[in-house]
N, C-alpha and C positions, 0 to 999 in steps of 0.2 A: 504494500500500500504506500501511497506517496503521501507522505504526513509532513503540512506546514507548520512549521515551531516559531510561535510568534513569545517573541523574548526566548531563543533560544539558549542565548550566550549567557544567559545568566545562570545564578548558583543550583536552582531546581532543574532549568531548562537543558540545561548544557549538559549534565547526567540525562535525560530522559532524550536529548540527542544522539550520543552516546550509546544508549540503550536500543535505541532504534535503531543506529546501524549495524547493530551488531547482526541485525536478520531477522525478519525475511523483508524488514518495511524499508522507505528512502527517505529520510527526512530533508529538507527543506527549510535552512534559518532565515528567518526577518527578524533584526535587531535592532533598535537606532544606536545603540552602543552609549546611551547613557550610563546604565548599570552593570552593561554585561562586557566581556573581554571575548575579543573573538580568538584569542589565544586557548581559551578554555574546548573550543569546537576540534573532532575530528579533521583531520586532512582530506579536500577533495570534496566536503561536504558544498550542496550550491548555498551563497550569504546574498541576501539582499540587505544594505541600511538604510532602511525604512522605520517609518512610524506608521504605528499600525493603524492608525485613523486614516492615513492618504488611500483613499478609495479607490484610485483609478489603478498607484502603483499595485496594492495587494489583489485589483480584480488583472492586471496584467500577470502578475509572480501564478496565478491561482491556476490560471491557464495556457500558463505557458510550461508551468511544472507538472500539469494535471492533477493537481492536487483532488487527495478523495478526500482528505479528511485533516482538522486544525487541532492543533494544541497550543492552546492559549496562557499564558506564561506572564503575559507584555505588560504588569500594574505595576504601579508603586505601592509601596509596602511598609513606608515607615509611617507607626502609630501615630507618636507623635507631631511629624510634619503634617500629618493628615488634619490634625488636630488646627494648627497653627497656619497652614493652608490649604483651607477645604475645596476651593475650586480647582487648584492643581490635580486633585484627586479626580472631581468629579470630573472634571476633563478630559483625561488619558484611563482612570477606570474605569471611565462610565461613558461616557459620549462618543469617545474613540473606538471602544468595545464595539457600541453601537454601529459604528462605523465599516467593522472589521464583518459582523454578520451582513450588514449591506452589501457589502463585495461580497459575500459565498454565497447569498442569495441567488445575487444575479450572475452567479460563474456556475451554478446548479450545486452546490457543495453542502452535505447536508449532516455530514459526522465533523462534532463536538466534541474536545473535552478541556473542560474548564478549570484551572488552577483558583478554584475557591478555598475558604479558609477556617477554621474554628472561632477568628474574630465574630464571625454571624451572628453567635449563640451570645454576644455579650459577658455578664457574670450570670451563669445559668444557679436555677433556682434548687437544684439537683445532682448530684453526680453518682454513676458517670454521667455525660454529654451521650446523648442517641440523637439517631437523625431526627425524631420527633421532636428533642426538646425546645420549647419555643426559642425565635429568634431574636436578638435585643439587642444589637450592637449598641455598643456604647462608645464610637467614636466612628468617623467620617470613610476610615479605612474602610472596617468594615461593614459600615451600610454600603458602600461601592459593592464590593461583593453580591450583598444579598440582592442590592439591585440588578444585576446581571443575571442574579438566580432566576430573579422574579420573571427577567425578559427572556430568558433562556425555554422558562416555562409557557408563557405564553407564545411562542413560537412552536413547540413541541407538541401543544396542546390542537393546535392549526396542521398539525404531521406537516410543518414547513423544516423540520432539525430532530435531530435525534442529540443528545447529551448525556455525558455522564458528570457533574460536577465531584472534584471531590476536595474534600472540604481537610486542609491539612492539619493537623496538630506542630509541633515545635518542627520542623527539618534541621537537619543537623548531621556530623559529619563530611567525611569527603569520601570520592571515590575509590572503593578497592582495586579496581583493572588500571585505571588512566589518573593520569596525573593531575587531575581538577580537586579542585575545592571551595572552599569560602571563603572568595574577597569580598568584602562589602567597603564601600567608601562613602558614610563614616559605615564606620562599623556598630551594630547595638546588640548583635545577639551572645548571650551569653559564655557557649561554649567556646567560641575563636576570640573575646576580651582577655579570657582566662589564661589561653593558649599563651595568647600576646604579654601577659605579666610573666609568664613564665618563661618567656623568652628574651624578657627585659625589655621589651617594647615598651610597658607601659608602667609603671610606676606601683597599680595596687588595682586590684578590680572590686565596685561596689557591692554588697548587699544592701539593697532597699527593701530594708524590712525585717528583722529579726524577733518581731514578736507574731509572728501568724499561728493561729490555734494548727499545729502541725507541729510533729516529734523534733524536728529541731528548729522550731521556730521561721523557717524562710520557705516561700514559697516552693509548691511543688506544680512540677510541668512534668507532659505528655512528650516527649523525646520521640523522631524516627528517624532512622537515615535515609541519609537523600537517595543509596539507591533501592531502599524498599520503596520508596516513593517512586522511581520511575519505573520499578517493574510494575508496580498499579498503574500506573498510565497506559504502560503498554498493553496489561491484561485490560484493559476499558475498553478500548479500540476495538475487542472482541465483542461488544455488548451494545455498538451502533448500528444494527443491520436493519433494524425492524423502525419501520417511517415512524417519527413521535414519540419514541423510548425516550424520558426522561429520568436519571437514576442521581442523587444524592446520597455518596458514600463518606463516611467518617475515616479519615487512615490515620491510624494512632495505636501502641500499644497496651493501652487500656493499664499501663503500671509507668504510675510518678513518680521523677527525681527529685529532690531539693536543689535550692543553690547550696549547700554548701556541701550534699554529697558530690554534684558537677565540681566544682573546686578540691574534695578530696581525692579524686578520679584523676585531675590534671596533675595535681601533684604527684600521687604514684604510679601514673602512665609513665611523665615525664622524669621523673625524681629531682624534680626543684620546688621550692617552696613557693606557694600562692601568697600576697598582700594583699589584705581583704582590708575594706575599709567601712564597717555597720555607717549607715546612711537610715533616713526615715523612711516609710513606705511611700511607694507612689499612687497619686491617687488611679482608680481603678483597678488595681494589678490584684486579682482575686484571690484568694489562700491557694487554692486547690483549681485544676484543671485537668482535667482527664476524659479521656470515651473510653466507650466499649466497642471494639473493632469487630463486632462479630458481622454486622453484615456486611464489610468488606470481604470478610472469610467467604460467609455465603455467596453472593454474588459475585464476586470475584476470582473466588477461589486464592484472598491472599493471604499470606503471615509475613508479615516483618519475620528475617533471618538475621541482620542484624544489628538490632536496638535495642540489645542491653546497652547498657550505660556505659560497659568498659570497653563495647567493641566500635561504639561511635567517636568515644575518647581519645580511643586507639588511633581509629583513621585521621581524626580531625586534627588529633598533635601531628602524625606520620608529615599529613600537609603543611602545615604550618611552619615545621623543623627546617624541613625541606624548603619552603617557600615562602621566606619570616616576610618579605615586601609583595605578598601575594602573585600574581600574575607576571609582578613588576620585578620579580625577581631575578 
């Protein structure tokens, strides 16, 4: 199958490109190379740099690749900025998205799969997180998402799309085969700060928050590695056949880390000492976050192989060791 990877080059994307070429499908990147590094892509793979909104380029890439079928990658993703500039979001997640179904419309293109997120759920009133639990985003990022769910659905609902969204919990780590990992520029996510103190990059990495009703006080998250995340992607692609399939999957291991087991992990993966510096909590950032994976399992037929915590730890320092200026190394 010829699969367009809109934000391929980036940290999800660029493993679930990757993945694809390994067989039997052709992937196809569109990047504007804002966030991503085309250094991260296969050799010989086709790139266009494009923004995924320019309608005429992605209905030209659509058909002249023959593309059957998109994975959509191409958001912004920091909470915060979301926060602090909501229309940049709405813009590029949400309008340009739009954008991007306009061109497969009219190039006839009717298999979806959508890089949604666990931000949808908000601080859910329950745990675990199920596809049912309602949805409450509590910040700009992830209303972008759900609004894509919503229009995803209502296209699906008209059998003009078939989709599988799936909705990620923490991604994390780097890849086992190929020499990619996680650059982010800035950087926010937890496990590659940690990396980064431990390699002297960085002075001491925060805890925001050390009183949460939890065994050692700091929040706990839903960890997966990026390449169980792209082997679901790729097992999705099997699940777009039928006109108007729309399918909402949770990918997540259904068992939480803390911050400070993450920081014990780095230190004895790496054997250097972490500098942890207790800061106050931030608003929204919930005790507790976790799903139950099982209908990934079902319908997908997937398990995360590997997202214990020491074999993400593993990969994510491997990268880092190796590549302390990321890409730029």
């Amino acid at each position: 199958m010829n699969v367009l990877v809109v934000g391929g080059a980036g940290y999800i994307g660029s493993h679930c490109v990757h993945a694809l070429a390994e067989g039997p499908h052709r992937p196809v990147v569109v990047d504007n190379l804002v966030y991503g590094h085309k250094a991260a892509l296969p050799q010989g793979i086709p790139f266009y740099n494009n923004n995924l909104g320019n309608k005429n380029a992605i209905s030209s890439i659509l058909q002249k690749e023959s593309i059957e079928a998109v994975m959509h990658f191409g958001a912004y993703a920091y909470v915060g900025e979301s926060v602090e500039d909501p229309l940049k979001y709405y813009i590029n997640n949400v309008a340009e998205t739009l954008y991007l179904l306009e061109a497969m419309q009219a190039s006839g293109v009717t298999k979806f799969i959508f890089s949604s997120s666990c931000a949808t759920y908000g601080t859910p009133d329950q745990l675990p997180i199920t596809e049912e639990t309602p949805q409450k985003p509590i910040n700009p990022y992830g209303q972008t998402k759900l609004d894509i769910e919503q229009a995803l659905k209502a296209l699906a609902t008209q059998k003009q799309l078939s989709f599988v969204a799936l909705r990620y919990f923490n991604a994390a780590g780097a890849s086992l085969k190929h020499p990619i990992g996680e650059d982010h520029t800035p950087e926010t996510h937890l496990i590659p700060l940690v990396c980064e103190v431990a390699l002297g990059k960085r002075p001491h990495v925060s805890i925001f928050g050390t009183d949460y009703p939890t065994p050692d006080g700091t929040c706990l998250r839903d960890y997966v590695h990026v390449d169980d995340l792209a082997t679901a992607h790729i097992l999705a692609l099997d699940h777009l056949n039928t006109p108007g399939t729309q399918l909402f999957i949770n990918l997540s291991t259904g068992k939480p880390y803390s911050v400070r087991e993450v920081i014990q992990t780095v230190e004895s993966v790496s054997s250097k000492r972490v500098t942890t510096l207790e800061a106050p909590r931030r608003p929204g950032d919930p005790a507790t976050l976790y799903a139950d994976p099982t209908r990934a399992k079902q319908i997908l037929n997937w398990q995360p192989k590997h997202s214990d915590l020491g074999s993400i730890i593993q990969s994510a320092w491997s990268w880092h060791a190796q590549h302390p200026n990321g890409f730029h190394s």
